[in-house]
KOLMI-315824 format. One record per atom (N, C-alpha, C): atom name; x, y, z; residue number from 1. Coordinates in pm, 1 decimal, always signed. Atoms other than C-alpha are relative to their C-alpha. Layout:
KOLMI-315824
nutor = CA	c1 = X	c2 = Y	c3 = Z	tilo = NUM
...
END
This chain:
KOLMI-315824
nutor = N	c1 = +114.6	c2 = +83.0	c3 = +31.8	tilo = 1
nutor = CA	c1 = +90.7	c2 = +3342.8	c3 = -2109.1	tilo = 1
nutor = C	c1 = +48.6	c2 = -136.5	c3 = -46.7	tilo = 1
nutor = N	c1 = -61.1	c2 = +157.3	c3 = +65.7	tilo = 2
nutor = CA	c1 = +94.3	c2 = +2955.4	c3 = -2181.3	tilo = 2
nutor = C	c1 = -115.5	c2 = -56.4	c3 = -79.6	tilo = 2
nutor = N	c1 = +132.5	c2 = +70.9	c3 = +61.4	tilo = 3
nutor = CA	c1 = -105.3	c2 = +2743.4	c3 = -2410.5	tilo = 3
nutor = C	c1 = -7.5	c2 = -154.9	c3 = +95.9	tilo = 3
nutor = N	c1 = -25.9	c2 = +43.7	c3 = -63.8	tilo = 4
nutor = CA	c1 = -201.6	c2 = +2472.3	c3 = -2223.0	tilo = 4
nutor = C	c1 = -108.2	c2 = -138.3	c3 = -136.0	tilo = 4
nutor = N	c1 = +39.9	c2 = +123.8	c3 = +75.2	tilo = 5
nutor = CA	c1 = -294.8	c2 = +2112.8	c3 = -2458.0	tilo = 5
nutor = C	c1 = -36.2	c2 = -118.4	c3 = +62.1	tilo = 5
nutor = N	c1 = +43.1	c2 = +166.5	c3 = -61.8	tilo = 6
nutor = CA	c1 = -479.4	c2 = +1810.8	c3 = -2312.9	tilo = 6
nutor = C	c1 = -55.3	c2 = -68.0	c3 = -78.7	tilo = 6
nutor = N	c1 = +39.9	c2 = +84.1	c3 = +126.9	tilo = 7
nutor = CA	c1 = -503.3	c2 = +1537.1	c3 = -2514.6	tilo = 7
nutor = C	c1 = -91.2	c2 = -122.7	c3 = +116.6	tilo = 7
nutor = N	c1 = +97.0	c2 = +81.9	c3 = -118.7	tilo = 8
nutor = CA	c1 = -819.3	c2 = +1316.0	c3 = -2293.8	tilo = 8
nutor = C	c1 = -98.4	c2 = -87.4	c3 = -82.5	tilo = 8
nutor = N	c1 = +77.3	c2 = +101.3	c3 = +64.7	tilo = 9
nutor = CA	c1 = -1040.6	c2 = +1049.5	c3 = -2398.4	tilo = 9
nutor = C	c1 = -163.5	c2 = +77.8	c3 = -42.1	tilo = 9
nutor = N	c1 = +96.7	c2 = -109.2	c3 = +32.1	tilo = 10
nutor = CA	c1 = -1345.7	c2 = +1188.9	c3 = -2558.7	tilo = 10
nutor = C	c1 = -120.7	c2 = -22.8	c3 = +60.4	tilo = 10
nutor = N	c1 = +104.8	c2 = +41.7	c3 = -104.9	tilo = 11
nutor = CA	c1 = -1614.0	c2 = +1032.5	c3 = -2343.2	tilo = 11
nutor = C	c1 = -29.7	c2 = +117.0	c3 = +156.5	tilo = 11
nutor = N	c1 = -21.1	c2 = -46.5	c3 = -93.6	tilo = 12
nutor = CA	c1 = -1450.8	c2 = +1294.1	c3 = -2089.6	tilo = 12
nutor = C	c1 = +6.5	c2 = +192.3	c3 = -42.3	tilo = 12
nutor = N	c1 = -19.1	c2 = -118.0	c3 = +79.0	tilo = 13
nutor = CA	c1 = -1486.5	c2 = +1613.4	c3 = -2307.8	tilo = 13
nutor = C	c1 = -119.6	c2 = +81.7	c3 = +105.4	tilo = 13
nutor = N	c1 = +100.4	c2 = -79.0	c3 = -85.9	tilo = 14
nutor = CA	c1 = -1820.5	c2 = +1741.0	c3 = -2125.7	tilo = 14
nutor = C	c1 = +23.4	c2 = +48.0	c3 = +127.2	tilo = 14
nutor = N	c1 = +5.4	c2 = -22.5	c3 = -192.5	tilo = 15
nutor = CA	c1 = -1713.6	c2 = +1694.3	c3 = -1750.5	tilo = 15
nutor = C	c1 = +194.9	c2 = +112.3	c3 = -26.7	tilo = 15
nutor = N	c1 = -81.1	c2 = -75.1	c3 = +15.0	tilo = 16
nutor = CA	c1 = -1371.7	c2 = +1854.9	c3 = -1877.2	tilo = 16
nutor = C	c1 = -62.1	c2 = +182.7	c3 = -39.5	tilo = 16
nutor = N	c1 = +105.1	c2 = -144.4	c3 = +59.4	tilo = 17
nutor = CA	c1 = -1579.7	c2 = +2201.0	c3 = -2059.0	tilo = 17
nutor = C	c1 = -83.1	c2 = +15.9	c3 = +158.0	tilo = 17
nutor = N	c1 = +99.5	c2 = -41.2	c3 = -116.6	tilo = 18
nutor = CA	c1 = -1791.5	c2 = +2227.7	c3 = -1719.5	tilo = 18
nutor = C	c1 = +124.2	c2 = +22.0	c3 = +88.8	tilo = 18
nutor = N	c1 = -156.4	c2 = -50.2	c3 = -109.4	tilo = 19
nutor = CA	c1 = -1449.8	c2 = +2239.1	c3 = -1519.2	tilo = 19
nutor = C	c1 = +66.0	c2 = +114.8	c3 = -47.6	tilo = 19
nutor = N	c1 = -18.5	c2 = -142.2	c3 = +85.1	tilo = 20
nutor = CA	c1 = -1343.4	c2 = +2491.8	c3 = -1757.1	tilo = 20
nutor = C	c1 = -39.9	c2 = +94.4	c3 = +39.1	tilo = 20
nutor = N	c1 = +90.9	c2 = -95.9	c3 = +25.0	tilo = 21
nutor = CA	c1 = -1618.1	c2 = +2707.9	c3 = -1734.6	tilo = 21
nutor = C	c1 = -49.8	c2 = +39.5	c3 = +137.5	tilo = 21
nutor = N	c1 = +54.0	c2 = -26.1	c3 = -160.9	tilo = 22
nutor = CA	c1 = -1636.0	c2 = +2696.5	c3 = -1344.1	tilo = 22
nutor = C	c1 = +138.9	c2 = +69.4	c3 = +49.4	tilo = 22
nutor = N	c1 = -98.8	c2 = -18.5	c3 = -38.9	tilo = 23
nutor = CA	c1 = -1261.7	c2 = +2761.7	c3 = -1373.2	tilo = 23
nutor = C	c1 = +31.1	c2 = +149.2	c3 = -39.1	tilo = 23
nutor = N	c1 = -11.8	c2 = -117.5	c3 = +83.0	tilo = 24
nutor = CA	c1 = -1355.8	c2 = +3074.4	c3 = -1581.5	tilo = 24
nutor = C	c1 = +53.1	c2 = -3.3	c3 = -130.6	tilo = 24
nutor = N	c1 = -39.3	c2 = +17.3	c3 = +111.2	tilo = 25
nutor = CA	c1 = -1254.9	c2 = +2964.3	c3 = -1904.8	tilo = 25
nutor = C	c1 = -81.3	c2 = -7.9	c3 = -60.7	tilo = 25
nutor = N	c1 = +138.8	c2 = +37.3	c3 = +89.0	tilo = 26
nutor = CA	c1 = -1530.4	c2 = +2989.0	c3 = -2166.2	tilo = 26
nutor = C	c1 = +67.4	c2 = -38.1	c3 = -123.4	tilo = 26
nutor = N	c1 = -100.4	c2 = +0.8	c3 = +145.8	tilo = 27
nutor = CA	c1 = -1244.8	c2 = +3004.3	c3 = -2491.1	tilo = 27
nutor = C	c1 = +81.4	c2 = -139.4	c3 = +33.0	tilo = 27
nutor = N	c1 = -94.8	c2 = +136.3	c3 = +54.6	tilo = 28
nutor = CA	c1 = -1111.0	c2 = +2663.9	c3 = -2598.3	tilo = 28
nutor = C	c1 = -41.6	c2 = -36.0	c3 = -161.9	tilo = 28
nutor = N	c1 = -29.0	c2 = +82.8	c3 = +76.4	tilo = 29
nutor = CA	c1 = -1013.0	c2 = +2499.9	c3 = -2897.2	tilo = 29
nutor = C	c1 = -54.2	c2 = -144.5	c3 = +3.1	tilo = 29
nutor = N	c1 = +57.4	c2 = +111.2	c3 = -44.4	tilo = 30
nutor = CA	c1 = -1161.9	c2 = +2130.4	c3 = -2937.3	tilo = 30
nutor = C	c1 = +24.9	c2 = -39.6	c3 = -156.2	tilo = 30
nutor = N	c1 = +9.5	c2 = +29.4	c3 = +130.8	tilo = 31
nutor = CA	c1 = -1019.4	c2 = +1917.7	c3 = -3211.3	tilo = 31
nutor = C	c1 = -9.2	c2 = -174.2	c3 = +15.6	tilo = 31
nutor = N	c1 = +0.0	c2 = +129.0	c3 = -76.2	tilo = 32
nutor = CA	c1 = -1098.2	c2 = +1559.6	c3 = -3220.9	tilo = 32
nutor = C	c1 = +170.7	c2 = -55.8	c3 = -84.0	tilo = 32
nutor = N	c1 = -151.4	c2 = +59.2	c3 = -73.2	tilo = 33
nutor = CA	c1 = -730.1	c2 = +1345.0	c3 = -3217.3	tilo = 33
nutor = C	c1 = -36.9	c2 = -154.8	c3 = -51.4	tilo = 33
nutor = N	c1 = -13.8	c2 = +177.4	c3 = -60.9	tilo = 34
nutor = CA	c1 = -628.4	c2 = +968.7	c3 = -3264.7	tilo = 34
nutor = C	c1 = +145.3	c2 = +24.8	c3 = +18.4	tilo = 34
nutor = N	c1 = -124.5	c2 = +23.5	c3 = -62.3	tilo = 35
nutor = CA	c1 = -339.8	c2 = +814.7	c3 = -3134.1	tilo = 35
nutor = C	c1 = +42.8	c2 = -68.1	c3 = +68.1	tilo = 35
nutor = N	c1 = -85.0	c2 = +108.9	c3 = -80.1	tilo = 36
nutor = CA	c1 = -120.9	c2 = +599.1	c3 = -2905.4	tilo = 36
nutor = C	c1 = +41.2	c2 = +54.9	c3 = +122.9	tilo = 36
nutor = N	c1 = -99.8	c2 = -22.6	c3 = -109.4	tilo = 37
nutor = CA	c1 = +87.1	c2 = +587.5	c3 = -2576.7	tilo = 37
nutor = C	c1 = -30.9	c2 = -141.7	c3 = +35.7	tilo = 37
nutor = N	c1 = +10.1	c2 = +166.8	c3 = -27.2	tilo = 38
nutor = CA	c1 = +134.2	c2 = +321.3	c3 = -2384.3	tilo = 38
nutor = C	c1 = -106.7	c2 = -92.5	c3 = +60.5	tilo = 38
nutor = N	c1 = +141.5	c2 = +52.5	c3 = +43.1	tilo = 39
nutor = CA	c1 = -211.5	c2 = +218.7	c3 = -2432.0	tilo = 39
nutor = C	c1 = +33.5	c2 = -123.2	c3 = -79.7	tilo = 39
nutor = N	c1 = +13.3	c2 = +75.3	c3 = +82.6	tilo = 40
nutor = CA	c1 = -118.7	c2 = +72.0	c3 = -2738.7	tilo = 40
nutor = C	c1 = -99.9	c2 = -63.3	c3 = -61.7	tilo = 40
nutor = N	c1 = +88.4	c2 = +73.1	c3 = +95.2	tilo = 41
nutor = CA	c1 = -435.6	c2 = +13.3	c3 = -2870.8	tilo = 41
nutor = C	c1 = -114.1	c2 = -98.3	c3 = +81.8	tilo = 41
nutor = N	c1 = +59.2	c2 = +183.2	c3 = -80.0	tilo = 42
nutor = CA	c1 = -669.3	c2 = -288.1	c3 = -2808.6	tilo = 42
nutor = C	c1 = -70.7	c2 = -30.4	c3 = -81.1	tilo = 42
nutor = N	c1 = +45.1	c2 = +93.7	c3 = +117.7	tilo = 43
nutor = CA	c1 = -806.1	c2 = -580.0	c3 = -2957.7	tilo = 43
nutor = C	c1 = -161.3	c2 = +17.1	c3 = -14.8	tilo = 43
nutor = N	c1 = +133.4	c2 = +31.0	c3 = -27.1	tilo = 44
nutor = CA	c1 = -1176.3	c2 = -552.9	c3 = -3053.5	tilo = 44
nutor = C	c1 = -46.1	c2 = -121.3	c3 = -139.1	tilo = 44
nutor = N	c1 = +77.1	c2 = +92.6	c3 = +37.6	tilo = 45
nutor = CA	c1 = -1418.7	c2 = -794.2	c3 = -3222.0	tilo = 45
nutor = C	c1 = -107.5	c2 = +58.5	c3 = -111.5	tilo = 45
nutor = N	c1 = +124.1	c2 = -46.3	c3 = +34.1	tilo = 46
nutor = CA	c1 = -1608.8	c2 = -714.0	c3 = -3493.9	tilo = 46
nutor = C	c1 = -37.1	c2 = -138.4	c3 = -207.4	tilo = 46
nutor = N	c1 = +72.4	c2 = +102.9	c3 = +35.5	tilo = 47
nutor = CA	c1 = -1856.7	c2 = -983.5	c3 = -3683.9	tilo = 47
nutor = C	c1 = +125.8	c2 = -115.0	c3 = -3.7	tilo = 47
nutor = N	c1 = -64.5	c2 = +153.1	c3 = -18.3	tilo = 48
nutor = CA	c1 = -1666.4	c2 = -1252.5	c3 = -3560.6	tilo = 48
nutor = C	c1 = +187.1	c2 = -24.3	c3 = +28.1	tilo = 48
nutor = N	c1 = -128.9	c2 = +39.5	c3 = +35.6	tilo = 49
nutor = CA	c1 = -1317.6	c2 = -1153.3	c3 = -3622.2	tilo = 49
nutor = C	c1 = +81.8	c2 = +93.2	c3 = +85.9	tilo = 49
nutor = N	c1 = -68.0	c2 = -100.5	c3 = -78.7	tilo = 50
nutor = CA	c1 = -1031.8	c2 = -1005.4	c3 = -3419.8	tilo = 50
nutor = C	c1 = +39.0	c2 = +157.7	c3 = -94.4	tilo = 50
nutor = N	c1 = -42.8	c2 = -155.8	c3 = +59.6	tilo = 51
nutor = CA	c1 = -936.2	c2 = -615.2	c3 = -3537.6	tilo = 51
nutor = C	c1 = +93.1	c2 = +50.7	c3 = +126.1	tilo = 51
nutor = N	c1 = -41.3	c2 = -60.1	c3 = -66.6	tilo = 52
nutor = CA	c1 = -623.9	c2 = -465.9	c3 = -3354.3	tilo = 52
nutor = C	c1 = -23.5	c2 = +147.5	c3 = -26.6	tilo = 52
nutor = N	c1 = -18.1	c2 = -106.9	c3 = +23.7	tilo = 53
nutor = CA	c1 = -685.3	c2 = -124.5	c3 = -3316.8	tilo = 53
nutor = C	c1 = +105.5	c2 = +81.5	c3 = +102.0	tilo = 53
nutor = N	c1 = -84.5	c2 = -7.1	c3 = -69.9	tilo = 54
nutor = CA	c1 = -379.6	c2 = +58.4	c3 = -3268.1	tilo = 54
nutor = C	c1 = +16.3	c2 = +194.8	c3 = +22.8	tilo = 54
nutor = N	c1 = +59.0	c2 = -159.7	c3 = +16.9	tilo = 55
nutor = CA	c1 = -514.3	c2 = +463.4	c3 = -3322.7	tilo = 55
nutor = C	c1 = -92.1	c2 = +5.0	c3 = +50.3	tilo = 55
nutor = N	c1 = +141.4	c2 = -12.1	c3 = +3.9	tilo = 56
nutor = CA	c1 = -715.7	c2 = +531.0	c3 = -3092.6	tilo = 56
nutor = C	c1 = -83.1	c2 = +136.7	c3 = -1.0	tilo = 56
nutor = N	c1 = +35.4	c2 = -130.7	c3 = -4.5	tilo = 57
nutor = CA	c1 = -946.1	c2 = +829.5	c3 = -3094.3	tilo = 57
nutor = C	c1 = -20.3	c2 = +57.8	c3 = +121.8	tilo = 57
nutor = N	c1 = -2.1	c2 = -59.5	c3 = -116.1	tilo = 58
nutor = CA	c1 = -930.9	c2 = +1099.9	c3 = -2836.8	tilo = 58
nutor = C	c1 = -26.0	c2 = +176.3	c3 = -38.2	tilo = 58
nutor = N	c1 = +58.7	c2 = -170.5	c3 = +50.1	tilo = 59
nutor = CA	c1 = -1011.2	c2 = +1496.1	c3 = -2820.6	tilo = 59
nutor = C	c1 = +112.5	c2 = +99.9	c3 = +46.9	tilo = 59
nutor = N	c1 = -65.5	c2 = -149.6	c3 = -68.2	tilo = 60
nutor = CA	c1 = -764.5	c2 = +1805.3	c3 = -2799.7	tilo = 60
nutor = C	c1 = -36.8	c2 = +72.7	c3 = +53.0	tilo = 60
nutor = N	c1 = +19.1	c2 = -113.9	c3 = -31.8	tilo = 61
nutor = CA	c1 = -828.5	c2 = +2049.7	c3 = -2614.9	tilo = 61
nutor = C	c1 = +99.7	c2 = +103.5	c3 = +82.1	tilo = 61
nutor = N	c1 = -77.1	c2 = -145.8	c3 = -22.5	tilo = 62
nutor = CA	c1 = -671.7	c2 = +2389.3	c3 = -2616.1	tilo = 62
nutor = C	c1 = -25.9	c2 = +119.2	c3 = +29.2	tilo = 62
nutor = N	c1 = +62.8	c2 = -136.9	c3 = -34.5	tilo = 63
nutor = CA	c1 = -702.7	c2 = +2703.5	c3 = -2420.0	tilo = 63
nutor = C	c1 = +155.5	c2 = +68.5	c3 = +80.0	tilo = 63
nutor = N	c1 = -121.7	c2 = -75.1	c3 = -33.5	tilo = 64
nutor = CA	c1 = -442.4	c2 = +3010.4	c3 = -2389.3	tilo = 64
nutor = C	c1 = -42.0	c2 = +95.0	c3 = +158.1	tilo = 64
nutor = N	c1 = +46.0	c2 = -2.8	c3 = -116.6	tilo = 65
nutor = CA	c1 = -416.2	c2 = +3075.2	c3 = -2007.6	tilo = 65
nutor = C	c1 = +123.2	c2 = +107.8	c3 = +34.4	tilo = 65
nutor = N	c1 = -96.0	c2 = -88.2	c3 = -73.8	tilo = 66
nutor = CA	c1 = -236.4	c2 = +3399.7	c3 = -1784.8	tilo = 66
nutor = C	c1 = +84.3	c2 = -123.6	c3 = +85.5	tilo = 66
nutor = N	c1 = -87.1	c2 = +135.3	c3 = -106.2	tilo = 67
nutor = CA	c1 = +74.0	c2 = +3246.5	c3 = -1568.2	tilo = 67
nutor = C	c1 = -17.8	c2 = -63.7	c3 = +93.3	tilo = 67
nutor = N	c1 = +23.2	c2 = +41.7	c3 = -123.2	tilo = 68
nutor = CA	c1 = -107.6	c2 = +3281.6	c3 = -1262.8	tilo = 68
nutor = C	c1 = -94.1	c2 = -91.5	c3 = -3.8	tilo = 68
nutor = N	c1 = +93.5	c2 = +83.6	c3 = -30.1	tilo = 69
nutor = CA	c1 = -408.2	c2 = +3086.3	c3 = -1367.1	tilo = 69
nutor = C	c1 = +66.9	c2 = -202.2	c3 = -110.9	tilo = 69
nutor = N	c1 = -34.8	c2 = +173.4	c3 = +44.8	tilo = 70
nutor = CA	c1 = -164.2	c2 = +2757.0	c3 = -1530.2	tilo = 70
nutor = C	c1 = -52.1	c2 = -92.4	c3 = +123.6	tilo = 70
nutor = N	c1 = +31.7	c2 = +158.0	c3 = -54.7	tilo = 71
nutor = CA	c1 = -210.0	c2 = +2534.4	c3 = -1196.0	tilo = 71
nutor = C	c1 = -94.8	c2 = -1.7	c3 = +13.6	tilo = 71
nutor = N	c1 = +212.8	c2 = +75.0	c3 = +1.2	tilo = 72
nutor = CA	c1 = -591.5	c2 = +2556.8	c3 = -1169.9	tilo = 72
nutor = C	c1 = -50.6	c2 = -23.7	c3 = -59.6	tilo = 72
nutor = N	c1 = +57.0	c2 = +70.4	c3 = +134.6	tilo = 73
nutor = CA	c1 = -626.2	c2 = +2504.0	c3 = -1512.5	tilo = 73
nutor = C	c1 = +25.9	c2 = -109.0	c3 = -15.7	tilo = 73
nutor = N	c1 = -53.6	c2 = +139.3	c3 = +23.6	tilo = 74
nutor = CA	c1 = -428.5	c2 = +2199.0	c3 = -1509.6	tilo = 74
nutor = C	c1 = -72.5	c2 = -101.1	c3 = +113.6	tilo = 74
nutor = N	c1 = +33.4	c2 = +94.5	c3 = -89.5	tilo = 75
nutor = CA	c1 = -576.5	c2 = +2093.1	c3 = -1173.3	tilo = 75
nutor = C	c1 = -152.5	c2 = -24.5	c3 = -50.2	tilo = 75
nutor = N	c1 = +109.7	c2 = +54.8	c3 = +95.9	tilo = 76
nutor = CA	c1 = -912.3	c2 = +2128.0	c3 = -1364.6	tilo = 76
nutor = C	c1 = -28.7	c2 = -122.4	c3 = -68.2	tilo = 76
nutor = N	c1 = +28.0	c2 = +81.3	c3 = +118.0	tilo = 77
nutor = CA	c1 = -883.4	c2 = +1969.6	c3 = -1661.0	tilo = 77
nutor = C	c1 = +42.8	c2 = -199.2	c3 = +57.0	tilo = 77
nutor = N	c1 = +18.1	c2 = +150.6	c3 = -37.2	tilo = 78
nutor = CA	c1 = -697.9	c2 = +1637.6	c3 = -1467.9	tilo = 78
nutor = C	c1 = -101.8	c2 = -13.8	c3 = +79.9	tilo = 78
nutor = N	c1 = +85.2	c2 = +35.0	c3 = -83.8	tilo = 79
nutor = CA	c1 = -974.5	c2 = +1596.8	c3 = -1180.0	tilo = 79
nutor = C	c1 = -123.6	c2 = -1.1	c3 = -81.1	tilo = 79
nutor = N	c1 = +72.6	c2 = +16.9	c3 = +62.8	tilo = 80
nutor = CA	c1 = -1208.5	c2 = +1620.1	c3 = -1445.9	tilo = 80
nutor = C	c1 = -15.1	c2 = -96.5	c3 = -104.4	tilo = 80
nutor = N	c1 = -25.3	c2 = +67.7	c3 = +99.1	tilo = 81
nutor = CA	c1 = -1076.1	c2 = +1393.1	c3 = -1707.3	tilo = 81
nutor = C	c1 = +78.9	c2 = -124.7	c3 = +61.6	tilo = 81
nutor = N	c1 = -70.5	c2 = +143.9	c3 = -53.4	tilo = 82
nutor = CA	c1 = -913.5	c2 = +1123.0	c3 = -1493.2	tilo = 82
nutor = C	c1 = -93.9	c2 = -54.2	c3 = +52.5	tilo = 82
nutor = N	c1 = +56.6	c2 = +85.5	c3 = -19.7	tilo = 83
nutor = CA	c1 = -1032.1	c2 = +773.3	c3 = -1486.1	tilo = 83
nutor = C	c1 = +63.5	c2 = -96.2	c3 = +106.9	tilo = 83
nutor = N	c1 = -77.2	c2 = +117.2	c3 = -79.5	tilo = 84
nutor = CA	c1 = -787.7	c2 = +626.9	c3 = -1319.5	tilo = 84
nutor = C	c1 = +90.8	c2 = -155.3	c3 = -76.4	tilo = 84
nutor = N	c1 = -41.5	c2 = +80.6	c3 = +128.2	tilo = 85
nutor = CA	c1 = -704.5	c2 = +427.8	c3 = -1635.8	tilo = 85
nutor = C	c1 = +118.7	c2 = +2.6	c3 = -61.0	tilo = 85
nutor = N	c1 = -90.3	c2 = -19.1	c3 = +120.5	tilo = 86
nutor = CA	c1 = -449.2	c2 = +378.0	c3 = -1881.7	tilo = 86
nutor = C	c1 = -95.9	c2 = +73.9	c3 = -89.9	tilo = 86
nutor = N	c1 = +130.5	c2 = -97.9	c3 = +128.4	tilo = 87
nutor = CA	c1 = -531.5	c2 = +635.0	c3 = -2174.4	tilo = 87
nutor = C	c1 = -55.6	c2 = +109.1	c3 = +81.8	tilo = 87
nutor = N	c1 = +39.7	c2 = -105.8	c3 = +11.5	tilo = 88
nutor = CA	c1 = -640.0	c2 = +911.3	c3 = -1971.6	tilo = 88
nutor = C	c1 = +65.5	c2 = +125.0	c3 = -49.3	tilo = 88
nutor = N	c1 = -33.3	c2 = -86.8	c3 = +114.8	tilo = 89
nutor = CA	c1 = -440.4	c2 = +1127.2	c3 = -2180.2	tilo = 89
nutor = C	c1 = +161.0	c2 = +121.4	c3 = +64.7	tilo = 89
nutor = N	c1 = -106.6	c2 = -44.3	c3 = -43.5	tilo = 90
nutor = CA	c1 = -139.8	c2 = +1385.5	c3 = -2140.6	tilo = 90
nutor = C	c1 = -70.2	c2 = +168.2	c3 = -32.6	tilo = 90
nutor = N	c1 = +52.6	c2 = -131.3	c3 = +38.4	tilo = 91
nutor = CA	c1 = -143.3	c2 = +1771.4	c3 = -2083.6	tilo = 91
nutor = C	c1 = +147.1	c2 = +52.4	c3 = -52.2	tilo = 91
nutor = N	c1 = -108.7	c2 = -90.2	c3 = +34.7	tilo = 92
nutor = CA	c1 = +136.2	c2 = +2006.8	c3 = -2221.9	tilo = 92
nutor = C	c1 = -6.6	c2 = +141.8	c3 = +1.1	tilo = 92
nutor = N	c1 = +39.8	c2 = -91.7	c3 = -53.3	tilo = 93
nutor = CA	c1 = +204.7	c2 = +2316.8	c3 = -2140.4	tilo = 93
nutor = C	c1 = +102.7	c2 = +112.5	c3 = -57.2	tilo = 93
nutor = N	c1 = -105.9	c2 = -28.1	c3 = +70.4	tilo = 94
nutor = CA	c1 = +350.3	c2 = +2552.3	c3 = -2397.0	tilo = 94
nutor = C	c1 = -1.0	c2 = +180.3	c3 = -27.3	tilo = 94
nutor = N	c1 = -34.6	c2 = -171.1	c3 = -2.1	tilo = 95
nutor = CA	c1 = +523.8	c2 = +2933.3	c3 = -2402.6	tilo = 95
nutor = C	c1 = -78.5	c2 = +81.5	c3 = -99.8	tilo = 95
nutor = N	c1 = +96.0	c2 = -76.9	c3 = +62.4	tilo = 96
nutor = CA	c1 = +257.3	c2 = +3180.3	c3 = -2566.1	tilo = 96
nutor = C	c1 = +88.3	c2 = +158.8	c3 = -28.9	tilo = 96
nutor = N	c1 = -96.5	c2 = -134.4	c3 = +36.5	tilo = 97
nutor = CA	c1 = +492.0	c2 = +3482.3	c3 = -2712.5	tilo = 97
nutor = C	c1 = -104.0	c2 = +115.5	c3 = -5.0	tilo = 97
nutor = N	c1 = +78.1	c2 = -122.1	c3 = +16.0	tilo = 98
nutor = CA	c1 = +190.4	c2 = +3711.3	c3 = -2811.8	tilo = 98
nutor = C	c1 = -140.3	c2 = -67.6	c3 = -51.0	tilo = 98
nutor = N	c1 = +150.3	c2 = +32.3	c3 = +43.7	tilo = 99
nutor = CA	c1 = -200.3	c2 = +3707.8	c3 = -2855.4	tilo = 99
nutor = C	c1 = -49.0	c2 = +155.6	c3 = -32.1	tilo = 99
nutor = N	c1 = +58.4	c2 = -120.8	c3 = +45.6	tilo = 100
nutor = CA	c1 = -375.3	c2 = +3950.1	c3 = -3066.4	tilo = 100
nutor = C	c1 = -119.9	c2 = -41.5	c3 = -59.1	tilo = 100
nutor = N	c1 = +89.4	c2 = -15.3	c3 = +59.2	tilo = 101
nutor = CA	c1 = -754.6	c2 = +3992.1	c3 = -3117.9	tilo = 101
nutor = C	c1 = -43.3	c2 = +45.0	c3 = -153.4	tilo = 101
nutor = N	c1 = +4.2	c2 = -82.6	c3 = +129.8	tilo = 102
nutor = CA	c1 = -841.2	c2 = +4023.0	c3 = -3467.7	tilo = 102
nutor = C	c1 = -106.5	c2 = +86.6	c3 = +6.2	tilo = 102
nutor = N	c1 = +137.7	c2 = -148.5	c3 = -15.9	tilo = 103
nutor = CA	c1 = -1198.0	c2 = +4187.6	c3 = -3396.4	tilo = 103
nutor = C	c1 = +31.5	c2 = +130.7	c3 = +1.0	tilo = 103
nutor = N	c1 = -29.0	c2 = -115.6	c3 = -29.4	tilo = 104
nutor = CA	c1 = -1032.1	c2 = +4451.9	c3 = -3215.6	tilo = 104
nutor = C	c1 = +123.1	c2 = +86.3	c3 = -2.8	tilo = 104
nutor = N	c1 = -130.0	c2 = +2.7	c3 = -36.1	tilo = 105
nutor = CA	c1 = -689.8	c2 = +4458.8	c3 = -3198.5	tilo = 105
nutor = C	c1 = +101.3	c2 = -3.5	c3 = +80.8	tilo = 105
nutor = N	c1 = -84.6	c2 = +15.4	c3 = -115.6	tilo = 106
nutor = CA	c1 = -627.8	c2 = +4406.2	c3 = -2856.9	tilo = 106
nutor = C	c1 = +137.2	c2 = -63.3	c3 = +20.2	tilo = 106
nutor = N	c1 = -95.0	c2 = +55.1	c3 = -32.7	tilo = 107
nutor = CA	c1 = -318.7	c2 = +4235.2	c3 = -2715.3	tilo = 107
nutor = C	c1 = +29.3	c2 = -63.4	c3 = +136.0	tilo = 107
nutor = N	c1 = -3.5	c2 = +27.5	c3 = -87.0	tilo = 108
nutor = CA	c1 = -203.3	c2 = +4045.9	c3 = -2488.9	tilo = 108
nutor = C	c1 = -70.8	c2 = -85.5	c3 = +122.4	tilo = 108
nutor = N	c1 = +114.1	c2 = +71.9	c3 = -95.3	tilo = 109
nutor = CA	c1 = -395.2	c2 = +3917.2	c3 = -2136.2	tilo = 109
nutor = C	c1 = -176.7	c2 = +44.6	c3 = -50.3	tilo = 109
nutor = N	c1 = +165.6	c2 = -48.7	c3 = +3.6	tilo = 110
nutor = CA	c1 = -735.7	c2 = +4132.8	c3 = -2255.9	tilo = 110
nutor = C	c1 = -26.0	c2 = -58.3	c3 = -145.7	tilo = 110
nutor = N	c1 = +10.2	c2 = +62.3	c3 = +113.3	tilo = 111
nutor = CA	c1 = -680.5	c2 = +3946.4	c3 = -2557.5	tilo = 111
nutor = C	c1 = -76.0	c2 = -130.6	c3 = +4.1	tilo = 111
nutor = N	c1 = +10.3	c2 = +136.9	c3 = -57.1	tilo = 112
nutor = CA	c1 = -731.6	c2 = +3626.1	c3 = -2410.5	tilo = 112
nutor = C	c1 = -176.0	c2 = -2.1	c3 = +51.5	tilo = 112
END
């Protein structure tokens, strides 16, 4: 199993959750995020005066996925969350040792 982390602009959180949920994923994580890359920020305007902002805000989202279903999750979440922009965000894709239900005590994939 892998955890799979996309860090995406939060404007793109809805059309990401509907790709999800067509992909068969109903279980995610959703934490909102700021931050950088080579974005770096940008200048805005506010009453009159420049403000660099160099944090910007963006949304996590995390969902623990079987091996076979990592590339359709990933092909999900980008075709759903890409603008074509700088800033549409990064995924990561990280080794899941064990999952255990606390409800029940399952394990494993029926865990998930």
């Amino acid at each position: 199993m892998k955890k799979i982390e996309a860090i995406i602009r939060p404007e793109r959180l809805e059309c990401v959750k509907a790709a999800l949920e067509e992909n068969g994923l109903a279980g995610m994580t959703v934490t909102e995020v700021r931050g950088r890359g080579r974005q770096k920020g940008m200048v805005m305007q506010f009453r009159g005066r420049k403000m660099e902002v160099d944090m910007l805000p963006k949304v996590k989202v995390e969902v623990v996925v079987s091996d076979g279903d990592i590339d359709s999750t990933i092909e999900a979440i980008t075709s759903a969350a890409r603008t074509g922009n700088v800033g549409d965000g990064k995924i990561f894709v990280i080794p899941v040792e064990r999952v255990v239900r606390v409800r029940t005590g399952e394990e494993g994939d029926s865990a998930v």
